[in-house]
CHARMM-style PDB file with segment names, atoms N, HN, CA, C and O in Angstrom:
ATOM      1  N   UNK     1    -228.475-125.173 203.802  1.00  0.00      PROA
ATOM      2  CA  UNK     1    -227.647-126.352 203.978  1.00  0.00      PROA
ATOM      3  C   UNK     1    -226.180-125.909 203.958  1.00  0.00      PROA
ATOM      4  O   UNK     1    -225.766-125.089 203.138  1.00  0.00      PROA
ATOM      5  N   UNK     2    -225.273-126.585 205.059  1.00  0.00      PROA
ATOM      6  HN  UNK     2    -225.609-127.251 205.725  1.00  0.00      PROA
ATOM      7  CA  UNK     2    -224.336-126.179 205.117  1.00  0.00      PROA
ATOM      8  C   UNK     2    -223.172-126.597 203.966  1.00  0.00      PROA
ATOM      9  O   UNK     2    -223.256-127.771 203.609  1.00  0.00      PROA
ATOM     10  N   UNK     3    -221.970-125.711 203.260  1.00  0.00      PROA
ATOM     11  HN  UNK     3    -221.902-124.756 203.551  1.00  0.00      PROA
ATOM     12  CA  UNK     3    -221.399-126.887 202.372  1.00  0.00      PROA
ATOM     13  C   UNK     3    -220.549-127.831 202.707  1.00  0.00      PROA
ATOM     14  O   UNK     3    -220.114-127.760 203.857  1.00  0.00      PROA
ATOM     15  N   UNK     4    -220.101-128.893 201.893  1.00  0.00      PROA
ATOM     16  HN  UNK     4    -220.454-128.951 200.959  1.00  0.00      PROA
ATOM     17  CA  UNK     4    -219.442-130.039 202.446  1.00  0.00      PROA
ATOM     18  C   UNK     4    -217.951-129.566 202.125  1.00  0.00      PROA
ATOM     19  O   UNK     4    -217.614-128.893 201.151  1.00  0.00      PROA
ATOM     20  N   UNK     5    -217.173-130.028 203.084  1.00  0.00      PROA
ATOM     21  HN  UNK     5    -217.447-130.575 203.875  1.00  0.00      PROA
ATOM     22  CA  UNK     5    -215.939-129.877 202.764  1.00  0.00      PROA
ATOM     23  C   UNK     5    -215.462-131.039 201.823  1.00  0.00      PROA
ATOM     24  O   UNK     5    -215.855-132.174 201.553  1.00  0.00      PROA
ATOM     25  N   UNK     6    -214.406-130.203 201.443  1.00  0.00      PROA
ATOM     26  HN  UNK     6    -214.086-129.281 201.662  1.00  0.00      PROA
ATOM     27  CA  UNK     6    -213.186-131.130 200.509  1.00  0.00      PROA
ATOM     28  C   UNK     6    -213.101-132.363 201.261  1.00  0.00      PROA
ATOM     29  O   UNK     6    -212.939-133.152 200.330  1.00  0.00      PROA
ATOM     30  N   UNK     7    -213.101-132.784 201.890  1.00  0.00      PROA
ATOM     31  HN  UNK     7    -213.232-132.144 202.647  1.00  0.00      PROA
ATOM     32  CA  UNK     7    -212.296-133.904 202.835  1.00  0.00      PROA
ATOM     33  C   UNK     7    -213.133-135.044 203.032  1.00  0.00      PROA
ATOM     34  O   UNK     7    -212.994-136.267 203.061  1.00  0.00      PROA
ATOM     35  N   UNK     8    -214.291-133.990 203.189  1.00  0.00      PROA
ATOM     36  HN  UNK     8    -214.403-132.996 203.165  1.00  0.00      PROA
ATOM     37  CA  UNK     8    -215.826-134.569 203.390  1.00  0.00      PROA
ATOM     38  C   UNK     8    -216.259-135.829 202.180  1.00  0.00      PROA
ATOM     39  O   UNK     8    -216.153-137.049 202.305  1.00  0.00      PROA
ATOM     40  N   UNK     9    -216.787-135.010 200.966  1.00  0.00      PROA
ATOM     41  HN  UNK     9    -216.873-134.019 200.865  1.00  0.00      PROA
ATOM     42  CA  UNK     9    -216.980-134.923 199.789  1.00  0.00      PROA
ATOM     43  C   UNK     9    -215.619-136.656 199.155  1.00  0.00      PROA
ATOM     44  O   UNK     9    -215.950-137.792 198.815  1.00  0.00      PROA
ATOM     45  N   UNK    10    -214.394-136.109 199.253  1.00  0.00      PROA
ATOM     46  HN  UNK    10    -214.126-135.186 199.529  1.00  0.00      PROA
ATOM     47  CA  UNK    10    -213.689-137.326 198.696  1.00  0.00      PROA
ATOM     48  C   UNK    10    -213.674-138.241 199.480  1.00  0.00      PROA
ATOM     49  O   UNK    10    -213.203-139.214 198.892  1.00  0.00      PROA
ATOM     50  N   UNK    11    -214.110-138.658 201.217  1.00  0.00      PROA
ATOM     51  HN  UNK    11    -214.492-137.867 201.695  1.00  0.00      PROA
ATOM     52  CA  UNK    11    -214.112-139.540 201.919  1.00  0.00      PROA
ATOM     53  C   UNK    11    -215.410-140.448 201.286  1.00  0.00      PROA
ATOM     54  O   UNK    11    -215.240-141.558 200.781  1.00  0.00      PROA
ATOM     55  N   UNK    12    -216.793-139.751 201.407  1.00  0.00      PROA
ATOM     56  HN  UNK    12    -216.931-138.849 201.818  1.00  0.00      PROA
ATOM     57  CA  UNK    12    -218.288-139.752 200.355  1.00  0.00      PROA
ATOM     58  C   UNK    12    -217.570-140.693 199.231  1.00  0.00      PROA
ATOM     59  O   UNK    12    -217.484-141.913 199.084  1.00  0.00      PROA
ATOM     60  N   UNK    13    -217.137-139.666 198.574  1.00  0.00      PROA
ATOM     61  HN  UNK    13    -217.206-138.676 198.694  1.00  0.00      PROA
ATOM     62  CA  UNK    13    -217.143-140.252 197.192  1.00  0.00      PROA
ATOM     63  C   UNK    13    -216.184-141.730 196.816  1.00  0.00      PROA
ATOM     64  O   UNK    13    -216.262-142.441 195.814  1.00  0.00      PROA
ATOM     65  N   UNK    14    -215.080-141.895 198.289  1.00  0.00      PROA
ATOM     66  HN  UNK    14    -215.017-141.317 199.103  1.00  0.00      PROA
ATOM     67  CA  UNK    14    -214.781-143.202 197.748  1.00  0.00      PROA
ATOM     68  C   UNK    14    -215.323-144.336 198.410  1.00  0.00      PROA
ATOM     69  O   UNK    14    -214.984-145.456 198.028  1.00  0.00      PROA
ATOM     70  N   UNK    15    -216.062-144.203 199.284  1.00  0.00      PROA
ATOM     71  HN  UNK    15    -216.337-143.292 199.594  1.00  0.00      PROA
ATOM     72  CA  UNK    15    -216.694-145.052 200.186  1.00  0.00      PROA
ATOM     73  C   UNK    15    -217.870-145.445 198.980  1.00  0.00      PROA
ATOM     74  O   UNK    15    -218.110-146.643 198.832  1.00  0.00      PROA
ATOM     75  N   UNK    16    -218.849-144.111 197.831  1.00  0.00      PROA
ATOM     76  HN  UNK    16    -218.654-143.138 197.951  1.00  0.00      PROA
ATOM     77  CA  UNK    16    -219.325-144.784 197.110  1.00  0.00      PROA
ATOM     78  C   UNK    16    -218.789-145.521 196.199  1.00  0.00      PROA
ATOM     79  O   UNK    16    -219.519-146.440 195.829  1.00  0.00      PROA
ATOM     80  N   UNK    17    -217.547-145.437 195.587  1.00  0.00      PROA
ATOM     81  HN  UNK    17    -216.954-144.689 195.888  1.00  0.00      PROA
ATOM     82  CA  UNK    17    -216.696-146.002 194.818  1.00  0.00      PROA
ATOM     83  C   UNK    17    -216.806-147.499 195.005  1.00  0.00      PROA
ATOM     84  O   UNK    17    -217.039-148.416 194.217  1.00  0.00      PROA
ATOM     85  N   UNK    18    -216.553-147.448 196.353  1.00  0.00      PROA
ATOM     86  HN  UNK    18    -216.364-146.703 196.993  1.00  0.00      PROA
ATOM     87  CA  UNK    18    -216.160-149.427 197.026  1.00  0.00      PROA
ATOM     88  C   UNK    18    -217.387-150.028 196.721  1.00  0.00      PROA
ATOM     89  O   UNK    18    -217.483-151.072 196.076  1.00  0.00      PROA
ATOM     90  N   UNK    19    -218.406-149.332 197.211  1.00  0.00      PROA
ATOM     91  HN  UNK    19    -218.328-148.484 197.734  1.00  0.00      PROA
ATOM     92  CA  UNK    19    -220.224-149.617 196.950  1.00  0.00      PROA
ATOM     93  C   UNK    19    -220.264-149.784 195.698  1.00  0.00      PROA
ATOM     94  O   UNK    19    -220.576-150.961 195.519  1.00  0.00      PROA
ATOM     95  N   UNK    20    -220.112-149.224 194.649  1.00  0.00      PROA
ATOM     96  HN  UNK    20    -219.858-148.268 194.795  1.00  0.00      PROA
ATOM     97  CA  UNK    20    -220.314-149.654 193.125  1.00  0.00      PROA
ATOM     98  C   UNK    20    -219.468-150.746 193.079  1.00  0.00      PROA
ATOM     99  O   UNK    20    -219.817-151.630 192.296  1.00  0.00      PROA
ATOM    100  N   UNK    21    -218.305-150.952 193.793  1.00  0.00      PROA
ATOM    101  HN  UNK    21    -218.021-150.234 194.429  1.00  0.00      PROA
ATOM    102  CA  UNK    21    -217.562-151.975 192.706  1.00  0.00      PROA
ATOM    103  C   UNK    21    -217.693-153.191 193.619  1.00  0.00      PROA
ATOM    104  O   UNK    21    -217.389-154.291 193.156  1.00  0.00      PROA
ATOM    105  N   UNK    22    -218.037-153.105 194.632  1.00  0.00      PROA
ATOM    106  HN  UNK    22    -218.284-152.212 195.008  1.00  0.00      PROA
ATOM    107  CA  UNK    22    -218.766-154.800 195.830  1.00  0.00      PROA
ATOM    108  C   UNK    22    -220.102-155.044 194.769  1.00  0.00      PROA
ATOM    109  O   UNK    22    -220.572-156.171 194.615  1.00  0.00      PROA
ATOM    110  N   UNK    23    -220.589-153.965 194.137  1.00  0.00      PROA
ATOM    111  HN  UNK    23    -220.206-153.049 194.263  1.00  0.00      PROA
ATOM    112  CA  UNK    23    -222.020-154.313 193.274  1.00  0.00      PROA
ATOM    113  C   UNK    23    -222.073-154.838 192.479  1.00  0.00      PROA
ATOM    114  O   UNK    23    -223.015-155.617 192.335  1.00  0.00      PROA
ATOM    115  N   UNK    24    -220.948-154.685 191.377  1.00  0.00      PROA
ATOM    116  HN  UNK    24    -220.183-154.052 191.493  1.00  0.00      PROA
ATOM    117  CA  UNK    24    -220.449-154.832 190.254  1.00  0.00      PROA
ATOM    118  C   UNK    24    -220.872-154.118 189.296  1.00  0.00      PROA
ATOM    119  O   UNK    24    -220.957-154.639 188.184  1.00  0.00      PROA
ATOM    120  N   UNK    25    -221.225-152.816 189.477  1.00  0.00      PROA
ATOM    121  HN  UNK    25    -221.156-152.392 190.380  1.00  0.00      PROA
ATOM    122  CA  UNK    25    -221.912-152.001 188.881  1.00  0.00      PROA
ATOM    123  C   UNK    25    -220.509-150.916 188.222  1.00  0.00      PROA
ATOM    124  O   UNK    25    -219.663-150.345 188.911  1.00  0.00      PROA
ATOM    125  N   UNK    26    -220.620-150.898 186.907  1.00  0.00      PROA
ATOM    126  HN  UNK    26    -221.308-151.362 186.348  1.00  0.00      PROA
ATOM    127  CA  UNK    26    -220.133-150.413 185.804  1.00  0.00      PROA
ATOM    128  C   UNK    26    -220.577-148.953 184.997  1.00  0.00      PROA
ATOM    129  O   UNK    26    -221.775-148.758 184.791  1.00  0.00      PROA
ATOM    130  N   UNK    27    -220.028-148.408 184.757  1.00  0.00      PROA
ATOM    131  HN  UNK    27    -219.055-148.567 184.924  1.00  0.00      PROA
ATOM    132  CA  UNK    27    -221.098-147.315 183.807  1.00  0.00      PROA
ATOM    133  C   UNK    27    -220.256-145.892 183.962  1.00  0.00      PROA
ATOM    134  O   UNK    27    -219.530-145.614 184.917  1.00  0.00      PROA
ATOM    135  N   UNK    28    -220.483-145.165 182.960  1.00  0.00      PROA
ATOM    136  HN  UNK    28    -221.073-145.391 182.185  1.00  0.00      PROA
ATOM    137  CA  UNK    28    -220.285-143.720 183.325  1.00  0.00      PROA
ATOM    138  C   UNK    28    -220.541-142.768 184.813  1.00  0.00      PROA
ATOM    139  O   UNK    28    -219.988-141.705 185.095  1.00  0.00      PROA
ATOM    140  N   UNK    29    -221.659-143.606 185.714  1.00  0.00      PROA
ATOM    141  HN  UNK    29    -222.108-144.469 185.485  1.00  0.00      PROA
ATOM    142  CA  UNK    29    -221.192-142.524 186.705  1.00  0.00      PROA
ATOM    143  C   UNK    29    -220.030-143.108 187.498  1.00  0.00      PROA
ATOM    144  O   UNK    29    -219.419-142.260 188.148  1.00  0.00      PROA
ATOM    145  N   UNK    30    -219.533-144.493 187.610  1.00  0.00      PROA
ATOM    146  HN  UNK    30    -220.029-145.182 187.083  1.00  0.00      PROA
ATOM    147  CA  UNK    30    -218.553-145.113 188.408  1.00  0.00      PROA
ATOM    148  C   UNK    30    -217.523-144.041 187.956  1.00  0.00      PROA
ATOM    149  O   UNK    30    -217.105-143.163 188.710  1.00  0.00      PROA
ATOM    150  N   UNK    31    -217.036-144.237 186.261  1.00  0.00      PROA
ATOM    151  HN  UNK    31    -217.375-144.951 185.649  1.00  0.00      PROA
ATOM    152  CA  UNK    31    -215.961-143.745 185.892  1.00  0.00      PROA
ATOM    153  C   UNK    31    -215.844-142.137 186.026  1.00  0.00      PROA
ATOM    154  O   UNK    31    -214.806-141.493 185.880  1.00  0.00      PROA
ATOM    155  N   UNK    32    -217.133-141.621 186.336  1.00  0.00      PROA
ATOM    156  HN  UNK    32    -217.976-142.144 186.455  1.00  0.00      PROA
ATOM    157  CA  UNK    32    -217.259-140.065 187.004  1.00  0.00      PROA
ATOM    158  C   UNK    32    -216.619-140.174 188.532  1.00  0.00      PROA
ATOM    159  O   UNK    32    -215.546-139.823 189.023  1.00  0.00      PROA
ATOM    160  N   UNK    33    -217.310-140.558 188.827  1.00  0.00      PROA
ATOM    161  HN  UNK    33    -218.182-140.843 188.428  1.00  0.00      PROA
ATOM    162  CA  UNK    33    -216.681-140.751 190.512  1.00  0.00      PROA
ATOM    163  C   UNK    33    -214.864-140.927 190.779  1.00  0.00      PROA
ATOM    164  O   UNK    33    -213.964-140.393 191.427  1.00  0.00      PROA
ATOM    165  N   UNK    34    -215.045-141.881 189.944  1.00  0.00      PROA
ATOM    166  HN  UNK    34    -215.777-142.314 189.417  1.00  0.00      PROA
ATOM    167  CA  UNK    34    -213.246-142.392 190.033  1.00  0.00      PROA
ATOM    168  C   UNK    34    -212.154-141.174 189.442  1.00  0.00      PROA
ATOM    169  O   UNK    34    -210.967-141.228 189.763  1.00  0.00      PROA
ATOM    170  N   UNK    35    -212.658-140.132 188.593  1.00  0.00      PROA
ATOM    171  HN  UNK    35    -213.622-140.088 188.332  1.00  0.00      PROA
ATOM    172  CA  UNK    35    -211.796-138.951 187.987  1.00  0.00      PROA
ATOM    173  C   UNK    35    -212.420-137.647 188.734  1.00  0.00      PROA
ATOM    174  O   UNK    35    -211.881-136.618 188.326  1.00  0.00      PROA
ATOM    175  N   UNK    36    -213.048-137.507 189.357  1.00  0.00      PROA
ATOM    176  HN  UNK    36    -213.486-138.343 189.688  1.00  0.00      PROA
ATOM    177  CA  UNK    36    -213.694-136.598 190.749  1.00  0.00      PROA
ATOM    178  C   UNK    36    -212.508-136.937 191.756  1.00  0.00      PROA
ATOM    179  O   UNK    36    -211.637-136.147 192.122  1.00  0.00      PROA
ATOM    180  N   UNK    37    -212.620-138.008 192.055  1.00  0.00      PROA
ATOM    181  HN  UNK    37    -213.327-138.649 191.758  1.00  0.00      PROA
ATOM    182  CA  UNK    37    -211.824-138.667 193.409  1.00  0.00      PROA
ATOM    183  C   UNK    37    -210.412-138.432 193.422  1.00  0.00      PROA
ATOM    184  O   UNK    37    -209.748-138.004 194.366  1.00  0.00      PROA
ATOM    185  N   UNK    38    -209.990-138.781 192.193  1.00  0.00      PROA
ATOM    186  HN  UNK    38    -210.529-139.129 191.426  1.00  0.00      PROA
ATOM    187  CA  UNK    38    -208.378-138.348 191.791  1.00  0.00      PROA
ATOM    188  C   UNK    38    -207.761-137.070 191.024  1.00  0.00      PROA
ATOM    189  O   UNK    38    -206.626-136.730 190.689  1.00  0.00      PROA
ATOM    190  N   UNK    39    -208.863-136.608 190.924  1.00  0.00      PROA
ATOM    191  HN  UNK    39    -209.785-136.884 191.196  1.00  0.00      PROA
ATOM    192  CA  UNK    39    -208.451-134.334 190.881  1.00  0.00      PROA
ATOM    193  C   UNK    39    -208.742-134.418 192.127  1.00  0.00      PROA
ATOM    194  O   UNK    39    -207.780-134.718 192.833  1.00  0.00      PROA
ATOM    195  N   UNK    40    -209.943-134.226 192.776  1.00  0.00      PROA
ATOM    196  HN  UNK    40    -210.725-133.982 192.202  1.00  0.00      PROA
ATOM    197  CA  UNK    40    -209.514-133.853 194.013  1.00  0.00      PROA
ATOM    198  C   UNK    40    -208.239-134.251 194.573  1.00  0.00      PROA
ATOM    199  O   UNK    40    -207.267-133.520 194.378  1.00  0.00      PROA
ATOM    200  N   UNK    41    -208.109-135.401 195.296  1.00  0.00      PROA
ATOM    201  HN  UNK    41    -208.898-135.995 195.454  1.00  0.00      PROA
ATOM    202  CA  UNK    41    -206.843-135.553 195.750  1.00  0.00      PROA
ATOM    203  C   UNK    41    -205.631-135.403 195.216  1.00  0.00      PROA
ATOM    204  O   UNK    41    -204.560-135.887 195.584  1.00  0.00      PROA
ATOM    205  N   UNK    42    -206.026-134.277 193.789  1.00  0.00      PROA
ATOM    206  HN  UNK    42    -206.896-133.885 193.491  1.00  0.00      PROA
ATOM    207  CA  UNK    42    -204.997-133.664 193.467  1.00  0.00      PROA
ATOM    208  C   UNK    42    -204.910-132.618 193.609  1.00  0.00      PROA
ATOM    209  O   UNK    42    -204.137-131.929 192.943  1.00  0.00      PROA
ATOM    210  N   UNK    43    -205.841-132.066 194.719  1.00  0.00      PROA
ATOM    211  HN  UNK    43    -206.468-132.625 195.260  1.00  0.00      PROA
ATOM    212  CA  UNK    43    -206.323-130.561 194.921  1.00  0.00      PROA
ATOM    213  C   UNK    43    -207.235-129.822 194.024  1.00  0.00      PROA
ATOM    214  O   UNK    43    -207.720-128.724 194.297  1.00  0.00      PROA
ATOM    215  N   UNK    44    -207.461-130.562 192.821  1.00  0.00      PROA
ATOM    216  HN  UNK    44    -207.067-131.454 192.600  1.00  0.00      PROA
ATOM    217  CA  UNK    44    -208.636-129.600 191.760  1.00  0.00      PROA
ATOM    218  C   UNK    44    -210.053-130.266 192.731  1.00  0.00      PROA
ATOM    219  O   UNK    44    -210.447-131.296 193.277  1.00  0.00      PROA
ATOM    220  N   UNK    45    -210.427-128.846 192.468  1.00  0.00      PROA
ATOM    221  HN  UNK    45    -210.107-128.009 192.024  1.00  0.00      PROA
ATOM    222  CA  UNK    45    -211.895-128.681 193.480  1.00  0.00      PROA
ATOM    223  C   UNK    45    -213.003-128.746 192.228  1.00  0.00      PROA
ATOM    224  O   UNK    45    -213.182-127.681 191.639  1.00  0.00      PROA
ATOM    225  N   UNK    46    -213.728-129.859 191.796  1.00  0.00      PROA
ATOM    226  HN  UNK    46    -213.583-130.725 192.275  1.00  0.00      PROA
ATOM    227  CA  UNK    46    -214.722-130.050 191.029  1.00  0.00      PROA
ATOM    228  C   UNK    46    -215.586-128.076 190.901  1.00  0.00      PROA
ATOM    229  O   UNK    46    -215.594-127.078 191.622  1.00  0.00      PROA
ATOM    230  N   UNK    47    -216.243-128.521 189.371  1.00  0.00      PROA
ATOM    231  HN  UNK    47    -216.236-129.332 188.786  1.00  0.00      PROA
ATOM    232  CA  UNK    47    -216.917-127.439 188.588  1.00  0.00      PROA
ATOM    233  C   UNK    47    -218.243-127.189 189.879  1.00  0.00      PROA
ATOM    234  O   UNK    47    -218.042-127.704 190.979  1.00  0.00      PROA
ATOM    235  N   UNK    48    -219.144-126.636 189.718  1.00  0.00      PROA
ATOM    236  HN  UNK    48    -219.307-126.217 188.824  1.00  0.00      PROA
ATOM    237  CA  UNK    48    -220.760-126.400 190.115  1.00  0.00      PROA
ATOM    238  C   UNK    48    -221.263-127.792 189.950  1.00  0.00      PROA
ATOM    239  O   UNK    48    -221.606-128.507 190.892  1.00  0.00      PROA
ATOM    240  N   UNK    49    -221.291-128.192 188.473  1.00  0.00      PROA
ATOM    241  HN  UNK    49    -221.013-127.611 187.708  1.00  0.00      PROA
ATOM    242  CA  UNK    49    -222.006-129.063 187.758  1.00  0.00      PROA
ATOM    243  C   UNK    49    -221.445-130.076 187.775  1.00  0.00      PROA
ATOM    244  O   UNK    49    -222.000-130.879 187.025  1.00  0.00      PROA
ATOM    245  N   UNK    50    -220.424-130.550 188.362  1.00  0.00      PROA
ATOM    246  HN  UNK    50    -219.973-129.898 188.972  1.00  0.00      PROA
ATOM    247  CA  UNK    50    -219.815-131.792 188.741  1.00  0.00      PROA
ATOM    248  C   UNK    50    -220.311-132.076 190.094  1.00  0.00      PROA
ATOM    249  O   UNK    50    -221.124-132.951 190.391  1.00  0.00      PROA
ATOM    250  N   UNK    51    -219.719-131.222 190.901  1.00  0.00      PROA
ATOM    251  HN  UNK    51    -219.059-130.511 190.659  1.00  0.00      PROA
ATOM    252  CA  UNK    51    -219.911-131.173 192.547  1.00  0.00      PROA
ATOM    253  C   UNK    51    -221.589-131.670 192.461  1.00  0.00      PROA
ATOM    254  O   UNK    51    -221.939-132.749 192.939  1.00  0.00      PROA
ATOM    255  N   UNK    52    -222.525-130.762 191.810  1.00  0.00      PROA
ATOM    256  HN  UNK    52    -222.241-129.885 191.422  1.00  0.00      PROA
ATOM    257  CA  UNK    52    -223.875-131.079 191.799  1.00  0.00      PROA
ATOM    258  C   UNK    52    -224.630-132.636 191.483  1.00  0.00      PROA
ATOM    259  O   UNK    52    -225.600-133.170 192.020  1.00  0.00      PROA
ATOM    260  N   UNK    53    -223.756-133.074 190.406  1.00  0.00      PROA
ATOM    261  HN  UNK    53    -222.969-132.640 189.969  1.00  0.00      PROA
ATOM    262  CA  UNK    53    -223.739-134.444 190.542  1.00  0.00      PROA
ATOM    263  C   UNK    53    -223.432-135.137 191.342  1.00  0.00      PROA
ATOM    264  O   UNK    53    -224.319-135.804 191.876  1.00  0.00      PROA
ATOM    265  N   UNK    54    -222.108-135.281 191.763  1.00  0.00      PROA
ATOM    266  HN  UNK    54    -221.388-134.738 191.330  1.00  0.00      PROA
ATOM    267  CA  UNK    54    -221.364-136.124 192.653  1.00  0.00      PROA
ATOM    268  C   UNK    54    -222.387-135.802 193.649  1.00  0.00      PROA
ATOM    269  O   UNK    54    -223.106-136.778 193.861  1.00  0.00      PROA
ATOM    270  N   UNK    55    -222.648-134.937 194.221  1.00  0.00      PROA
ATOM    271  HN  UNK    55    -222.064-134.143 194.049  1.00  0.00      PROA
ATOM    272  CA  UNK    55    -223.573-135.119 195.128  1.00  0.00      PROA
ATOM    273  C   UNK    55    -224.995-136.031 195.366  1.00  0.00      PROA
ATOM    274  O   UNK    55    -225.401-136.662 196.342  1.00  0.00      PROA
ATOM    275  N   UNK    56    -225.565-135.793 193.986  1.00  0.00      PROA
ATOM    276  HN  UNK    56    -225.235-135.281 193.193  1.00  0.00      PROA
ATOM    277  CA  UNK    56    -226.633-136.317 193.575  1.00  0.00      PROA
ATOM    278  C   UNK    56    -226.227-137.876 193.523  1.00  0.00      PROA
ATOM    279  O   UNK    56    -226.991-138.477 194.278  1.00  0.00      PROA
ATOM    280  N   UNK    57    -225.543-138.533 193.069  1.00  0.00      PROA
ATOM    281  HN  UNK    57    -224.922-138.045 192.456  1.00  0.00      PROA
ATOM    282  CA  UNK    57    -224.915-139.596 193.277  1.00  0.00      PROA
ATOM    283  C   UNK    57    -224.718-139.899 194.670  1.00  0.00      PROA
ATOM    284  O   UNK    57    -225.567-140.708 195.044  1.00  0.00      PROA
ATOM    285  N   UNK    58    -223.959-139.573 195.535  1.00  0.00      PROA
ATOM    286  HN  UNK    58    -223.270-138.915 195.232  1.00  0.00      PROA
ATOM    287  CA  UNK    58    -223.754-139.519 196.613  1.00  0.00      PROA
ATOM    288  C   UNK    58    -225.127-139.685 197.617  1.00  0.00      PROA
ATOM    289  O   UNK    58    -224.840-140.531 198.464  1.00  0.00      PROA
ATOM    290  N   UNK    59    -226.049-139.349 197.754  1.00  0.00      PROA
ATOM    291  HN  UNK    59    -226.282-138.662 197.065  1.00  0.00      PROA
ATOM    292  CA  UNK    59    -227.030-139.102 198.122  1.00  0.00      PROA
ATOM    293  C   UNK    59    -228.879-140.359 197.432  1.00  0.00      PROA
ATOM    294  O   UNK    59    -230.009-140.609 197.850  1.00  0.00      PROA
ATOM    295  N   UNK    60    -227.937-140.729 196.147  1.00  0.00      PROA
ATOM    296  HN  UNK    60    -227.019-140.526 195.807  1.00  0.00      PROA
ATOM    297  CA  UNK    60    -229.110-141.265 196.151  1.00  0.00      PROA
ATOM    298  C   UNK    60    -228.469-142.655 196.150  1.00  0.00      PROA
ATOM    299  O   UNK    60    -229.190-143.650 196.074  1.00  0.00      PROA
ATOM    300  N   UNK    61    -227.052-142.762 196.239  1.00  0.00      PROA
ATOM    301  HN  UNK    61    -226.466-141.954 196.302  1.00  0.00      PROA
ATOM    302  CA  UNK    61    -226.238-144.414 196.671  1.00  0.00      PROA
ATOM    303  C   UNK    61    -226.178-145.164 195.536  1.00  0.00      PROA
ATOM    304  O   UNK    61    -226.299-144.750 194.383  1.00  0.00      PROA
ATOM    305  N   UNK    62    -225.937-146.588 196.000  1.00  0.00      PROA
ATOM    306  HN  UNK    62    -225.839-146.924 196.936  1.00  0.00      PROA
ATOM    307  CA  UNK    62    -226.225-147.531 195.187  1.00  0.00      PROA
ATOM    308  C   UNK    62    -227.449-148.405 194.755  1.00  0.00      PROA
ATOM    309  O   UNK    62    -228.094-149.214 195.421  1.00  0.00      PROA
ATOM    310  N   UNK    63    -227.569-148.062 193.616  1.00  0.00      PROA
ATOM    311  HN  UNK    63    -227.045-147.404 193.075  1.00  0.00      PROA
ATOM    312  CA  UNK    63    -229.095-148.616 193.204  1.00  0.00      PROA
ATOM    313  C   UNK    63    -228.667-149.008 191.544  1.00  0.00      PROA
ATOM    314  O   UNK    63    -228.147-148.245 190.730  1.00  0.00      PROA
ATOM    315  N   UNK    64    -229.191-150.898 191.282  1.00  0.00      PROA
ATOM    316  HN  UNK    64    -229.613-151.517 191.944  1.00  0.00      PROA
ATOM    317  CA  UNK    64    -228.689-151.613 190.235  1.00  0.00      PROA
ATOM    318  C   UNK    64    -229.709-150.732 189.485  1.00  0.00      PROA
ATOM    319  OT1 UNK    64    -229.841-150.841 188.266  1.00  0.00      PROA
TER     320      UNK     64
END
């Protein structure tokens, strides 16, 4: 599998952002997502074990 770019990855991750919060869905992974979203676009490039999440998140969407 090819990897995702930076650009990629924070476009993903705030598009899921909007999806949690049209849901009204609350919780530790929202507030993961939302401090992912804003290092990156501060140029910090998430850990292994972050990226691995966010992905995992990313991928399995929104579900109450």
């Amino acid at each position: 599998m090819p990897r995702k770019s930076q650009a990629l990855r924070i476009e993903q991750t705030q598009a899921l952002i909007a999806a949690y919060q049209e849901a009204g869905i609350n919780g530790t992974p929202l507030r993961f997502m939302v401090d992912m979203e804003r290092a990156m676009a501060r140029g910090k490039y998430p850990s292994k074990r972050q990226r691995d999440w966010l992905d995992k998140l990313i991928d399995e969407g929104v579900h109450p």
